[in-house]
C-alpha positions in Angstrom: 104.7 162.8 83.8 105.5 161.1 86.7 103.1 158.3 88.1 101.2 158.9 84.6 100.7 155.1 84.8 98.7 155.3 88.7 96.8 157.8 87.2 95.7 156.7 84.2 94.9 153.1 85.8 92.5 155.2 88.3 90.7 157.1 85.6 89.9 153.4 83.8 88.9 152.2 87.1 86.2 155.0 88.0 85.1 155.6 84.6 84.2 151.7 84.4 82.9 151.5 87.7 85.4 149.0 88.5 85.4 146.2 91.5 87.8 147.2 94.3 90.2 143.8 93.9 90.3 141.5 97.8 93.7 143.0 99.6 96.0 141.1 101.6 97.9 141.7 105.0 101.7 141.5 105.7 102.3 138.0 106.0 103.7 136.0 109.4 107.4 136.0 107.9 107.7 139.5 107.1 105.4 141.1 110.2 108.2 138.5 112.2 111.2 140.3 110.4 109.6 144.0 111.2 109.3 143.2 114.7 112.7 141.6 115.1 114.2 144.4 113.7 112.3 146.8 115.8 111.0 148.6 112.4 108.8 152.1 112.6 106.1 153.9 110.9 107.6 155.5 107.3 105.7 158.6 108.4 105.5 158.5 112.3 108.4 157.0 113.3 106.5 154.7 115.9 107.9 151.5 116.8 106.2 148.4 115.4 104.8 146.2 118.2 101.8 143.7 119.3 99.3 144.4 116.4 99.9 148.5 116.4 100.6 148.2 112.3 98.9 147.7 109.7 99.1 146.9 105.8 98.4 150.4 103.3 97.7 150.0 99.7 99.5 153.1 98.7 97.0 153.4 95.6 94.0 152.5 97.4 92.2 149.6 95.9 88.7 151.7 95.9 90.4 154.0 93.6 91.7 151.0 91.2 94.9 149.9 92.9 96.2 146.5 92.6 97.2 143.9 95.6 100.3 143.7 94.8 103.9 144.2 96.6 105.0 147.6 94.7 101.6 149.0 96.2 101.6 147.9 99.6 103.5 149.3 102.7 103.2 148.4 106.5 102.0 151.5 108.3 100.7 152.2 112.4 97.4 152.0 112.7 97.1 155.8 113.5 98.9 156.9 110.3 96.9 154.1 108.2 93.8 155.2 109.6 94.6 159.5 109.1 95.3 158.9 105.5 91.8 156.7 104.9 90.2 160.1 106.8 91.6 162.3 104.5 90.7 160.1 101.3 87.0 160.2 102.5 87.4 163.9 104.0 88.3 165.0 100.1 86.1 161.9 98.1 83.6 161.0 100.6 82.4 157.5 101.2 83.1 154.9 98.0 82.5 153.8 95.6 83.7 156.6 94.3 82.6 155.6 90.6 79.3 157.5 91.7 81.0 161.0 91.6 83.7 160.4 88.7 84.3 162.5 86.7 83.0 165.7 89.0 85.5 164.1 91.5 88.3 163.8 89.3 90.7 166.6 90.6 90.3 165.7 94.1 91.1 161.8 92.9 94.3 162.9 91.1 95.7 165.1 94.1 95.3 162.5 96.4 96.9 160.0 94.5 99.8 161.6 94.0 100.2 163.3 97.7 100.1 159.2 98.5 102.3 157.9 95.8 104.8 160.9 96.8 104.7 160.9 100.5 106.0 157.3 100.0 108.6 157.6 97.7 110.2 161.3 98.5 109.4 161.1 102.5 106.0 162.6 104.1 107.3 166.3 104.0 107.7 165.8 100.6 103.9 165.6 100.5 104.1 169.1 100.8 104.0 169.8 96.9 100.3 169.0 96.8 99.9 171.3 100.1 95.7 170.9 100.5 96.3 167.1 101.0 99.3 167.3 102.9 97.6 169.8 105.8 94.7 167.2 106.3 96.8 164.3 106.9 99.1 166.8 109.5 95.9 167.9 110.9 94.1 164.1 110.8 97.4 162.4 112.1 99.3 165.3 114.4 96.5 168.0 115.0 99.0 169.9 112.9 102.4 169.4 114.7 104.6 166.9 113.7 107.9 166.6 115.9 111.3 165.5 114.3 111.8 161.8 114.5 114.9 159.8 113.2 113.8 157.0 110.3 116.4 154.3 111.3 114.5 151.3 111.0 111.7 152.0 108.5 110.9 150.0 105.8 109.6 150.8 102.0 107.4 149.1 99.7 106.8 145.6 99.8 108.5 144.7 96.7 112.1 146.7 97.9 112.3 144.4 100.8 111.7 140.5 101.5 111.5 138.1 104.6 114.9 139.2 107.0 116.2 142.3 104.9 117.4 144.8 107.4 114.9 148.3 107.3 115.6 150.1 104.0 113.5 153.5 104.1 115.7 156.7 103.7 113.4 159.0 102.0 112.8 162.3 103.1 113.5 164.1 106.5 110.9 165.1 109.6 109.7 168.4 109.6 108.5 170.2 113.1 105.7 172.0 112.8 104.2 174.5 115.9 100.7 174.6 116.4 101.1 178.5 117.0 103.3 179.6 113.7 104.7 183.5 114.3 103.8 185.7 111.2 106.6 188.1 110.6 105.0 191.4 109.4 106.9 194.6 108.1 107.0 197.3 110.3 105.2 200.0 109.1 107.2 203.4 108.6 105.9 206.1 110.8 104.5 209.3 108.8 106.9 212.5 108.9 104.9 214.7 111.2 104.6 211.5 114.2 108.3 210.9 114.4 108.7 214.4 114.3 106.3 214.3 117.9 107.9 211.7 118.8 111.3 213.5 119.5 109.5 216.4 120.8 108.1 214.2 123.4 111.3 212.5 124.3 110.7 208.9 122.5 113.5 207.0 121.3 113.2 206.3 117.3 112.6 202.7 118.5 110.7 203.2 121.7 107.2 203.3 121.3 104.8 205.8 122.2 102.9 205.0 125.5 99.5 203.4 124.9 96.9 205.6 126.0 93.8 202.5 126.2 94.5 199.2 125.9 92.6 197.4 123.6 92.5 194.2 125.3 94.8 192.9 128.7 95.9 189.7 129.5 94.8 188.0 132.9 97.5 188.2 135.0 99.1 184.9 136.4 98.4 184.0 139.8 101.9 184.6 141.6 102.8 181.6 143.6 105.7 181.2 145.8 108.1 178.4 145.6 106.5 175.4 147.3 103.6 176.0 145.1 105.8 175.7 142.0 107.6 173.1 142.9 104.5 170.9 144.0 102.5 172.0 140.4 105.8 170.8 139.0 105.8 167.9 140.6 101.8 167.0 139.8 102.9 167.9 136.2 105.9 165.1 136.0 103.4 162.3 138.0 100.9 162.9 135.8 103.1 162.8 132.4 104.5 159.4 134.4 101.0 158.1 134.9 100.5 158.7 131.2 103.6 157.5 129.8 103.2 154.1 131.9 99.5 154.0 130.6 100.4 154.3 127.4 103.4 151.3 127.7 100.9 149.3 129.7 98.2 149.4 127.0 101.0 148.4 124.2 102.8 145.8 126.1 98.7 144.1 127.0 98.2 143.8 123.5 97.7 140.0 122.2 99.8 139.2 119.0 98.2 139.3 115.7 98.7 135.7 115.1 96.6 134.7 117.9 93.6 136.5 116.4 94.3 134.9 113.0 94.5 131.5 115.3 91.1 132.4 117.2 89.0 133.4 114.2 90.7 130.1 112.1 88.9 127.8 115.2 85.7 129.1 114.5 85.6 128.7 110.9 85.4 125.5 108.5 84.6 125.9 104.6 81.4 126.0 104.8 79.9 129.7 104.4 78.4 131.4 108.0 77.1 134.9 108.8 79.9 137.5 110.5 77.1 137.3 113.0 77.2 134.0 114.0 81.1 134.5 113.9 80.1 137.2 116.3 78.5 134.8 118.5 81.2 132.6 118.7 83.6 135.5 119.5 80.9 136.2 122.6 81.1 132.5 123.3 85.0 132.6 123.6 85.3 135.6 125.5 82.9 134.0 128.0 85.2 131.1 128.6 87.9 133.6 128.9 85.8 135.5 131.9 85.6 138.4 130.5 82.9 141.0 131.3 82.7 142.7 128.3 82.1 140.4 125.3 81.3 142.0 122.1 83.0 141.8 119.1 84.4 145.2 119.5 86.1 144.3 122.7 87.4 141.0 121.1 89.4 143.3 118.8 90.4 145.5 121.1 92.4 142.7 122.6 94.5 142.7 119.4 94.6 146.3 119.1 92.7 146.4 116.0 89.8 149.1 115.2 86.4 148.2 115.4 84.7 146.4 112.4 84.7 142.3 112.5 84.5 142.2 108.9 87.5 144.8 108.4 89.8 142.6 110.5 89.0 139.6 108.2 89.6 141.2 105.2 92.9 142.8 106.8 94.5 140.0 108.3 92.7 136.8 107.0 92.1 137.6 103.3 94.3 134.8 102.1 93.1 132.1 104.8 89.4 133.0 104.3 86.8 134.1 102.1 83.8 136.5 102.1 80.6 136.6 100.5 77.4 137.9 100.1 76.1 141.3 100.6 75.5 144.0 103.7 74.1 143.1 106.0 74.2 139.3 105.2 78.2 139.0 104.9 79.3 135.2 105.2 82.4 133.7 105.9 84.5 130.7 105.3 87.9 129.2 105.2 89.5 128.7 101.5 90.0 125.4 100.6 94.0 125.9 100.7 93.8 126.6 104.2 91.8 123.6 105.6 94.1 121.9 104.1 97.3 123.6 105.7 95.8 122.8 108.6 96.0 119.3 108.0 91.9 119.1 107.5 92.0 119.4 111.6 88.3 121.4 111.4 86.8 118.7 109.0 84.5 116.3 110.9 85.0 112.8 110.4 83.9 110.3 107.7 82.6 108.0 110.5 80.3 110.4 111.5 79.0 111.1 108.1 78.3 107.2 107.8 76.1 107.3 111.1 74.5 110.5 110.3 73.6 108.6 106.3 72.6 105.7 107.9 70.4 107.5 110.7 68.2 108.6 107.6 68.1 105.2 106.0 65.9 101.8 106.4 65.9 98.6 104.5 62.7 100.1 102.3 64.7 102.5 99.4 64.9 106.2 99.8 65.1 108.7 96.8 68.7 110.7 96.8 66.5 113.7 96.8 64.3 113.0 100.2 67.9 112.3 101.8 68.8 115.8 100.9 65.5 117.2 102.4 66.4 115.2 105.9 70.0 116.9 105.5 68.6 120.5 105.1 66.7 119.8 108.5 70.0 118.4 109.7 72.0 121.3 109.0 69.1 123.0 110.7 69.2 121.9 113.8 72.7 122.8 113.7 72.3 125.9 113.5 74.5 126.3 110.1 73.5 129.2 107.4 74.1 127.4 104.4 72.1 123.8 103.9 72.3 122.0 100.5 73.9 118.7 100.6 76.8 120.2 99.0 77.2 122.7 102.2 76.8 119.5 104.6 79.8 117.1 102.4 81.9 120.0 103.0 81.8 119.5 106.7 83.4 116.3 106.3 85.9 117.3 103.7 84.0 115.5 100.6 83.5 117.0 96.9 80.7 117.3 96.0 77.9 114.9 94.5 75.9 112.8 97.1 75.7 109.4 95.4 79.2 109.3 95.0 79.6 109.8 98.6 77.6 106.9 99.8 78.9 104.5 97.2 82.7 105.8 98.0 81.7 105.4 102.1 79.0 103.3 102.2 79.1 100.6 100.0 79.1 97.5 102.4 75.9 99.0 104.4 73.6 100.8 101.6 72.3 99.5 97.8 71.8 101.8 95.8 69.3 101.0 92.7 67.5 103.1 90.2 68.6 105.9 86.8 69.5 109.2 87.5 67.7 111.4 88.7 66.0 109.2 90.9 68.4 107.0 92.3 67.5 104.9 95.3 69.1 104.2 98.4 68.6 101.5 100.9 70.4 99.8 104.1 71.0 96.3 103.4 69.7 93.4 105.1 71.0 90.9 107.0 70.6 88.4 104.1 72.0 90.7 101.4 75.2 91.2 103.7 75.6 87.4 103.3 74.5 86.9 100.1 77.6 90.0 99.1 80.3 88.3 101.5 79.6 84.7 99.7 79.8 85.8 96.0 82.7 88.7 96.0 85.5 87.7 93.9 85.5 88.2 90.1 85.9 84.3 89.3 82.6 83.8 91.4 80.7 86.2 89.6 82.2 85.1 85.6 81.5 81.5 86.9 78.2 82.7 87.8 77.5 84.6 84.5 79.2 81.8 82.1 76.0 79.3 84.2 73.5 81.7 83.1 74.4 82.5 79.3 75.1 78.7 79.1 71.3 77.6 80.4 69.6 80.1 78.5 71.3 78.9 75.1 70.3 75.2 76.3 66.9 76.6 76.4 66.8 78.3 73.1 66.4 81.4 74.7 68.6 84.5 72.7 70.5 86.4 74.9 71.3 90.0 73.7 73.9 92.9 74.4 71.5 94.5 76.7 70.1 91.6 79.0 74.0 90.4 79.2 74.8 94.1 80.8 72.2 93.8 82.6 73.5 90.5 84.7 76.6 92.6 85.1 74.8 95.7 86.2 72.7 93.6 88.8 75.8 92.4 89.9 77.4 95.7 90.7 75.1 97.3 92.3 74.6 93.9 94.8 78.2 94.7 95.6 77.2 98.2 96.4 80.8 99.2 94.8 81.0 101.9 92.1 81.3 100.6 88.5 85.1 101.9 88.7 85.5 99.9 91.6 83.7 97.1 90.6 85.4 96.6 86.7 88.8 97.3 87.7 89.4 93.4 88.4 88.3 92.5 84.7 90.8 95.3 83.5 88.4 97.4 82.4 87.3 101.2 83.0 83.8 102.6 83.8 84.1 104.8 80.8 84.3 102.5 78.1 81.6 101.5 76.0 79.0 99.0 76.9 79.6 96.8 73.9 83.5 96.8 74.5 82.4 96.0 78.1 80.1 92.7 77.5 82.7 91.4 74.8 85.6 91.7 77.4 83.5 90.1 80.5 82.4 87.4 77.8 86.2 86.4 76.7 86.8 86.2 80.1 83.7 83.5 80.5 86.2 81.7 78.7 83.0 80.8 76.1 82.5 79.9 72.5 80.4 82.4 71.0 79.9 84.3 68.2 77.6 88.1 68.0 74.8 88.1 64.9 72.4 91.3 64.5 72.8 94.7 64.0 73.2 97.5 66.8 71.5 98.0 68.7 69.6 94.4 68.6 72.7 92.5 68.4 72.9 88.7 69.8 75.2 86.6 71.3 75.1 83.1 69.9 77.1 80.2 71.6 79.0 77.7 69.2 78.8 75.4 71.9 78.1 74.4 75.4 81.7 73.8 75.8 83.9 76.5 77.1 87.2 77.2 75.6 89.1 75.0 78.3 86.9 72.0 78.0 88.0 72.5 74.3 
């Protein structure tokens, strides 16, 4: 059976109660390539231009089909919109899980009046006739005039970025609003034609009518210079029309400007469609215009009403939205920050003021930072306020420690265990104190001092109090422990006894480890280091 597969995919789908999969739009190379080569509507015939089209999942996603080329096809925005009307006119509104099966025949006729009208030309659609009359009645009010498919293009996947139009299925039908019924003539009983040639009437004359049933209103007769000047009001007016009509395509602002528009308003971090709203009022403000809603914004583009339908039509690969009705959020995907060269990030300089605006020389738990962030982000006005929400801003993974120690490490100390790290702006003295003891032969010269004068004074030194001279050290230097053991050759990961053995060859010492772990020892052999030796 033909498109068995479509079918049988949409069954699974309702019967599940599936997720409708995110759609995509026609992307800038191909929309260029339809426009260049003036393409029109596979069922309309309308030229392409300004943003008059718009991408059709020819299985409809709400009904299980995927986003991919095979299923998509560029459509006007009249034809798009008649055969969404005549899904919802035969299914009502989705999800359409709610009604399966009792909606079942309706699904499958519609399904393949779409996948046919495609693929064997809209009067082809004709085979599944109760589908086919909506859409002509939807789309045409019933009359469809002849219109030549030379530049049409097919599915997505029969055609790439530059391909000349390739649609040749099917042929235009005309249809007349008033259709003539032929009906037989009835035969006239023996005894009435006899009458009738009694009475003189032809075999096809009719009889006189004796009462008519109902008369038409009789035109008004007009003499010459009143037809001609009706005529004349007839062609201005069709004029005035036509120009209206060119007028209102050739006004329409390119697609890409929207995408452009909506792109400047947006950065990863999630914010309501209404406060996208507000921005659009903003901008059309500055533009001074008079009517500034969100619907007028998209009129500019040609595009129907719905903010959050626009997005998902022509920014559903730049952008992504969350959260339910009437809460929808939006923000840009990571891949498209970065295609735009992180141009909508806000600097790292001004994340080091803002830091250091919360900060005094007296240490501050990680976590009260976050609470004077969330009343940052506030005061901002921005939806979303967790630290993680306010590192995006400034283009930063996330994890708030590692922030400060990655952009702060010559202005903040940070002390404490997780989870209650400390931070703190350092003072004038520690500033010196870090710029006069910074290089790695300062601080083993400094260590070798202090393993050598506890050993002179019979004091033990073990693994622990060892690490924690180095640890001291590290965070003094406010660097992170990758950072700060890369000159030793050594990686933050490794273990702490492989760690205190390394720093201690490098002490250039003679010493030996007695004990057990975890209470093991370092004993020196000597006061002498290995180059006094």
């Amino acid at each position: 059976m033909r498109y068995k597969e479509q079918l049988s995919s949409a069954r699974q789908f309702l019967s599940t109660s599936g997720r409708a999969k995110n759609g995509t739009s026609i992307n800038d190379g191909r929309e260029l390539t339809l426009l260049k080569n003036q393409a029109q509507c596979p069922h309309c015939g309308i030229y392409f231009e300004g943003g008059n089209h718009n991408t059709e999942h020819i299985h409809p996603r709400a009904l299980g089909g995927e986003n991919t080329d095979h299923n998509r096809i560029q459509f006007c925005l009249a034809c798009n919109n008649a055969r969404n009307l005549v899904m919802q006119a035969l299914l009502g509104h989705p999800p359409y899980f709610k009604n399966f099966p009792q909606n079942w025949p309706m699904v499958e006729e519609y399904l393949l009046w779409s996948e046919i009208s495609i693929d064997d030309g809209l009067s082809a659609g004709n085979q599944v006739n109760s589908v086919h009359q909506k859409f002509l009645m939807y789309r045409f009010s019933g009359q469809l005039q002849s219109s030549d498919l030379t530049n049409a293009y097919g599915r997505f996947s029969t055609w790439k970025k530059g391909d000349s139009p390739n649609y040749k299925q099917g042929t235009r039908q005309r249809l007349k609003r008033k259709q003539i019924v032929l009906q037989k003539t009835k035969r006239k009983g023996i005894f009435i034609s006899v009458f009738d040639r009694l009475f003189g009437y032809g075999v096809n004359e009719e009889p006189p009518k004796v009462k008519a049933i109902a008369t038409a209103q009789p035109a008004p007769v007009q003499n010459q210079t009143e037809q001609k000047t009706a005529l004349v009001d007839r062609e201005v007016v069709a004029t005035q029309q036509s120009d209206n009509v060119l007028k209102s395509k050739s006004t329409l602002r390119p697609i890409t400007e929207f995408r452009s528009v909506i792109l400047s308003f947006l950065t990863t971090s999630p914010i309501t469609i209404s406060h996208l709203g507000d921005h659009v009022k903003d901008y059309m403000n500055t533009q001074g215009m008079s009517d500034s809603t969100t619907t007028d914004f998209l009129n500019l583009y040609g595009l129907p009403k719905g903010l959050k339908k626009a997005l998902e039509t022509h920014l559903s690969e730049e952008v992504i939205i969350s959260g339910s009705s009437p809460k929808h959020e939006v923000a840009r995907t990571i891949s498209s920050t970065t295609q735009a060269n992180n141009s909508n990030y806000r600097s790292i300089e001004e994340f080091r003021t803002i830091i250091l605006s919360f900060l005094t020389t007296e240490p501050t738990q990680i976590a009260e930072i976050g609470k004077k962030i969330v009343a940052y982000m506030k005061d901002q006005g921005i939806s979303e306020r967790t630290t993680t929400d306010f590192l995006k801003l400034f283009g930063l993974p996330r994890g708030m420690k590692k922030a400060i120690q990655e952009h702060l490490s010559e202005k903040v100390i940070i002390t404490g265990t997780s989870p209650k790290y400390e931070v703190a702006k350092r003072s004038d003295d520690a500033e010196d104190q870090l710029y006069t003891q910074t290089s790695p032969e300062e601080f083993l010269e400094s260590w070798q001092s202090t393993v050598i004068e506890r050993h002179e004074r019979g004091t033990p030194i073990n693994f622990g109090d060892f690490w924690g001279l180095i640890s001291a050290e590290q965070k003094r230097s406010g660097q992170t422990w990758t950072h700060f053991l890369a000159p030793f050759g050594m990686k933050s990961k490794a273990p702490i006894p492989k760690k205190v053995r390394r720093i201690l060859d490098l002490t250039q010492l003679n010493y030996s480890i007695e004990g057990e772990i975890p209470n093991q020892t370092i004993v020196l052999d000597s006061t002498l280091s290995k180059e006094e030796e």
